[in-house]
VEXTOR-983285 format. One record per residue (C-alpha): residue number from 1; x, y, z. Coordinates in steps of 0.05 Angstrom, whole numbers. Each point is the difference from the previous one (the first is absolute). Layout:
N
NUM	X	Y	Z $
...
***
This chain:
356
1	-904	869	704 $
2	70	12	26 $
3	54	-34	38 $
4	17	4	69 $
5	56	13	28 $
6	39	-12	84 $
7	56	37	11 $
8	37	-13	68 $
9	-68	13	29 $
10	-4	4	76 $
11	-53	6	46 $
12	11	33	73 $
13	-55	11	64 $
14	33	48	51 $
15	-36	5	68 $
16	27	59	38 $
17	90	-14	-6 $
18	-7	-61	-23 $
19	-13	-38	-68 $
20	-24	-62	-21 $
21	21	-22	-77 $
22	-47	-45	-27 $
23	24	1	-72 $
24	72	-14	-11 $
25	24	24	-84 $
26	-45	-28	-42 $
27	18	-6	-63 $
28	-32	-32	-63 $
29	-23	21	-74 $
30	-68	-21	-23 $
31	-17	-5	-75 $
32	-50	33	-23 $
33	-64	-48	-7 $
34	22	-51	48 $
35	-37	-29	64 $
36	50	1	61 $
37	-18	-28	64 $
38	33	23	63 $
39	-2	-61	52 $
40	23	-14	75 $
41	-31	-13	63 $
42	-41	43	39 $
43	42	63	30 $
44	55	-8	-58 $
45	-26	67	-34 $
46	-30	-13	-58 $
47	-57	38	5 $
48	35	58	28 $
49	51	-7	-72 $
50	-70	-1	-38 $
51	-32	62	39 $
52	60	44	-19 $
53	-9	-20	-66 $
54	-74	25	7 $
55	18	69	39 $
56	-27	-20	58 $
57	67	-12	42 $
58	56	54	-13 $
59	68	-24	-20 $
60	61	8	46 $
61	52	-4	-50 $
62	7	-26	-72 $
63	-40	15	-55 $
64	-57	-34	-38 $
65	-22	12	-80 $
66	-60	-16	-35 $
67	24	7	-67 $
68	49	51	-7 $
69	-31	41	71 $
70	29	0	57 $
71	-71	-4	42 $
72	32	9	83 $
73	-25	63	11 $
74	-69	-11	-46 $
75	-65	-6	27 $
76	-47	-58	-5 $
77	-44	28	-49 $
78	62	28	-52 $
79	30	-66	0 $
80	-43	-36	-53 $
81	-12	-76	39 $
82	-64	-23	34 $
83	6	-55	47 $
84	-43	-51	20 $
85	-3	-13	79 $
86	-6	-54	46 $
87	-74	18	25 $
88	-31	22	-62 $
89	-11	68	26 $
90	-70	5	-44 $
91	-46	58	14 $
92	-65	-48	38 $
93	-57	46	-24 $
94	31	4	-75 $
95	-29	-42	-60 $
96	65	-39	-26 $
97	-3	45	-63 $
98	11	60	42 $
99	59	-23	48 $
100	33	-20	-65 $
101	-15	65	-26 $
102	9	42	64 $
103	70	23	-23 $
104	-11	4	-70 $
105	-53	50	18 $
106	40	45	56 $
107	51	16	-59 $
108	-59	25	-35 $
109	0	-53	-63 $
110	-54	7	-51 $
111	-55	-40	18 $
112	4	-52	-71 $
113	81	-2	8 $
114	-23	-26	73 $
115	-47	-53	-25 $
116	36	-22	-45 $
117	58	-20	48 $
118	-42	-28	49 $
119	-39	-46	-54 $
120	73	-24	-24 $
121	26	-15	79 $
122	-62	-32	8 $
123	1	-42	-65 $
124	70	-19	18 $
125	-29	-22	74 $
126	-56	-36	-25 $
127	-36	62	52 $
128	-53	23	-48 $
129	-63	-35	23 $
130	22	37	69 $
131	2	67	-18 $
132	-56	21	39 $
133	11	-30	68 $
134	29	12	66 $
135	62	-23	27 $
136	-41	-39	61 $
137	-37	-37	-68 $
138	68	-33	-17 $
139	37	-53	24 $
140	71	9	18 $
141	34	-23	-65 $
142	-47	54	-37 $
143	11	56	41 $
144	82	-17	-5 $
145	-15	0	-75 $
146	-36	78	0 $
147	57	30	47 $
148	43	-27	-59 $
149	-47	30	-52 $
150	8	59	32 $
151	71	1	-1 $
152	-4	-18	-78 $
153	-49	60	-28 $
154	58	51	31 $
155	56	-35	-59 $
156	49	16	37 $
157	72	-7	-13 $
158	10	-54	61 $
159	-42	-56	35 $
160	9	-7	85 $
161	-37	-62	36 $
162	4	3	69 $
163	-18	-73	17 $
164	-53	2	-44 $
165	-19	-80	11 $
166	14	0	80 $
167	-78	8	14 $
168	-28	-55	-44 $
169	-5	-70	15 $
170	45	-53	-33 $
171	-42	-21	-66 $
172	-12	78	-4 $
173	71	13	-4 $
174	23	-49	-54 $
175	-52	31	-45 $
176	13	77	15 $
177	77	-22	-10 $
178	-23	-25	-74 $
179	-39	65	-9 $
180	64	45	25 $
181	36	-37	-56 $
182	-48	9	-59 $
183	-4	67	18 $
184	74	9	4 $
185	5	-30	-73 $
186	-57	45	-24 $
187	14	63	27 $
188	89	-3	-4 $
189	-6	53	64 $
190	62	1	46 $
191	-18	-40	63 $
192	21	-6	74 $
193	-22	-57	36 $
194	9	-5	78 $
195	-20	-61	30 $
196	21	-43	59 $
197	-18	-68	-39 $
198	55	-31	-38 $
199	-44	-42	-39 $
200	-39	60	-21 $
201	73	42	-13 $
202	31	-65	-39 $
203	-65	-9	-54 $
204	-15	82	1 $
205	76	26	-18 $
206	34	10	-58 $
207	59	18	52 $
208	-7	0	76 $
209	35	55	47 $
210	13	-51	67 $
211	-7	49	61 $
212	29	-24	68 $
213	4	56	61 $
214	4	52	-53 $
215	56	-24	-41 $
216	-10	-25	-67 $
217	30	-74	-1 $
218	-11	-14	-76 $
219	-27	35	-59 $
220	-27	-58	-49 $
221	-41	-42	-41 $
222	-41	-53	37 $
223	45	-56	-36 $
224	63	45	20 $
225	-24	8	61 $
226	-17	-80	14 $
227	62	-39	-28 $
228	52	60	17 $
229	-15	30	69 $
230	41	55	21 $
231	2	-12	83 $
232	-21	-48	43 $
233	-70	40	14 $
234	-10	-1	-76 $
235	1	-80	-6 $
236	-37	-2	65 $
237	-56	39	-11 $
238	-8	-10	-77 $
239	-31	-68	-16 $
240	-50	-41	44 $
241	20	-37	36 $
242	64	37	5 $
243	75	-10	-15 $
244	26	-50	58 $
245	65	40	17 $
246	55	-49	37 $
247	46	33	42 $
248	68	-31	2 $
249	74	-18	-15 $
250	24	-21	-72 $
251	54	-45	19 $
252	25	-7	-75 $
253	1	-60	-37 $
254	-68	-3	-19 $
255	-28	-4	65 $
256	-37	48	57 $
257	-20	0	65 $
258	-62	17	26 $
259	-44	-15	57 $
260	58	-39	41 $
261	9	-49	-61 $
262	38	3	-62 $
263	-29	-11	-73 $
264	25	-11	-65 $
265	-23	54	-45 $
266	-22	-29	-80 $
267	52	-23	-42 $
268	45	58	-33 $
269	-17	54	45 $
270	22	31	62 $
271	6	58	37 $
272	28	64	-31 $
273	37	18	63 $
274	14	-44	64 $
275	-21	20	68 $
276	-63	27	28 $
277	-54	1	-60 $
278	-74	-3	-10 $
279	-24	-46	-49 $
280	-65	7	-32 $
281	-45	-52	-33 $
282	-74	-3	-15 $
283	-45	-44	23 $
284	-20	-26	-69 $
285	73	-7	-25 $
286	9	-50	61 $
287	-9	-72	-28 $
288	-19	-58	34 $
289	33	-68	-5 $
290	35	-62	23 $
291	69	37	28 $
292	22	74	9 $
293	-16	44	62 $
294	-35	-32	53 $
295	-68	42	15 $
296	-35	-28	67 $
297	-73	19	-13 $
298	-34	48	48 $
299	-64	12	-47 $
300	-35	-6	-66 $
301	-50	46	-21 $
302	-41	-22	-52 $
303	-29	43	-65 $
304	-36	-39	-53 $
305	48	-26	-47 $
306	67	24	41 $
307	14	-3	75 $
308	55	35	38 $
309	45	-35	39 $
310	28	32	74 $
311	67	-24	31 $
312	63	0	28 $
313	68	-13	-35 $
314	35	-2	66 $
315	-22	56	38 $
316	-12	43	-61 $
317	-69	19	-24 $
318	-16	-32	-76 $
319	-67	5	-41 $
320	-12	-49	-63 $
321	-46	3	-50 $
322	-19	-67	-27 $
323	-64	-19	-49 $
324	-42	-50	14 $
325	33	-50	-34 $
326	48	-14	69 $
327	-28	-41	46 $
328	-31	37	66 $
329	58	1	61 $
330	-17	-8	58 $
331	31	50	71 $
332	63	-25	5 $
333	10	-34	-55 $
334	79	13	-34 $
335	-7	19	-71 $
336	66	11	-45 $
337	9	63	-49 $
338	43	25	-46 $
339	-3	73	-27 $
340	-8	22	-74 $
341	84	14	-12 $
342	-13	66	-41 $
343	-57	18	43 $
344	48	10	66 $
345	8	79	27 $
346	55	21	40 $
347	-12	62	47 $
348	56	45	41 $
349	0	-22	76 $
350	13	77	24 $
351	-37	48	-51 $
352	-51	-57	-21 $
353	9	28	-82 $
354	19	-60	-50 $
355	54	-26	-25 $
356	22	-3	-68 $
***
């Protein structure tokens, strides 16, 4: 096992004069043993951050250690990670014993040493009633459970997923997310999670490296990462539904304008700076009552014992979260809030980065 380490790492294309950064300075220190999941939206270069990792991209500029090694100009193979991808990539006329053994054998293992890992990987992945069937045998959460045995028999000093979960259905996922973590606790490997799924990246990470058009926006745990957003994209893509960001003018005195009308923020607090500000304010730290912000409902989705409630407050955009215990509004109904005081953020107008 080792750490891993991102030193001002950049990542560049060039087609004929021209180049096209993708990667802008990353830079973050992982501890050895702990999961990290990189997240963003498709495009934001993740996967490209995890593929350098793995050899399979070369680095532009910076430098990246596992352990102590500075691995950039390394191959694959002298690197000492395996990596689980995206499409299993199992061998289709290979028994599952021998894809999980396929690279245990090309480094020329003895043949009891290989057993012997593949019986504990398979153990672990509750595989080894399946030893002696073919990947088309399986169903999708088993195969996704071999290409991980096979990544465990190497012991390798680091863990890659390449959106591991992305191919399985919804029930499928939950319990291959449970199974990632067991293993995790078992095993203590350094990990590197990439995933598009902010559910997934919020119950998977120890701390979560937020990707957004290449930049790192926030370097975090998932409770970090939740109550203290760095930037607007941060609070808007992290939580579901998302942060409702207000765009407006704190006028001082406790009060802000927003949508063409002008509210009273909770008693005690106020803007940190007057003029153009975004404030930010979850859906479920929104509470409904008899007075506060006028909401003019535009819809209500309904989920079991919670519903989400869509409107305006003025021509602003606003999401609440109520339980079931509020009685059901109906389209154009006016509703009153008031926000949790300690729950309110406050986001630069120009550079979209908090405040203080």
């Amino acid at each position: 096992m080792a750490s891993l380490s991102f030193k001002n790492v950049i990542k560049r294309y060039h087609q004929g004069k021209q180049s096209l950064q993708v990667i802008h300075g990353v830079n973050a220190e992982i501890a050895d043993g702990e999961f990290i999941v990189i997240v963003g939206p498709s495009g934001c270069g993740k996967s490209t951050l995890l593929r350098m990792v793995a050899g399979l991209e070369e680095i532009s500029g910076g430098e990246i250690l596992i352990g102590p090694r500075v691995v950039n100009e390394l191959e694959p193979a002298d690197r000492d990670i395996a990596m689980v991808f995206q499409n299993y990539a199992l061998y289709p006329h290979m028994s599952v014993f021998d894809n999980m053994a396929y690279g245990l054998k090309i480094k020329k293992l003895p043949a009891d040493e290989i057993r012997r890992r593949v019986d504990k990987a398979a153990g672990i992945l509750e595989l080894s009633h399946l030893l002696d069937r073919k990947p088309r045998q399986l169903s999708g959460g088993q195969r996704q459970r071999v290409a991980m045995g096979r990544a465990i028999v190497r012991e390798p000093q680091v863990f890659l997923f390449d959106e591991p979960l992305s191919n399985l259905d919804a029930k499928l996922r939950v319990q291959t997310r449970l199974e990632i973590q067991k293993l995790h606790r078992e095993l203590g490997i350094t990990s590197l999670f990439v995933t598009h799924d902010q559910v997934e990246a919020m119950t998977l990470a120890q701390r979560m490296i937020v990707m957004n058009a290449g930049n790192m926006e926030q370097f975090g745990t998932p409770d970090e990462v939740y109550a203290r957003p760095a930037t607007t994209f941060v609070a808007g893509f992290i939580g579901s539904p998302p942060m409702n960001l207000l765009e407006g003018q704190a006028t001082g005195s406790g009060r802000y304008a927003v949508g063409g009308i002008e509210i009273d923020l909770p008693k005690d607090t106020s803007a940190p700076v007057t003029g153009p500000v975004i404030l930010g304010v979850r859906p479920e730290h929104l509470i409904l009552g008899d007075q506060g912000w006028p909401l003019v409902v535009e819809m209500v989705e309904v989920l079991g014992a919670e519903r989400l409630i869509y409107g305006k407050l003025g021509t602003a955009s606003v999401v609440v979260r109520a339980d079931d215990s509020h009685q059901h509004p109906q389209v154009g109904e006016t509703l009153y809030m008031t926000a949790q005081p300690t729950k309110l953020h406050w986001f630069d107008a120009n550079t979209h980065r908090r405040i203080a």
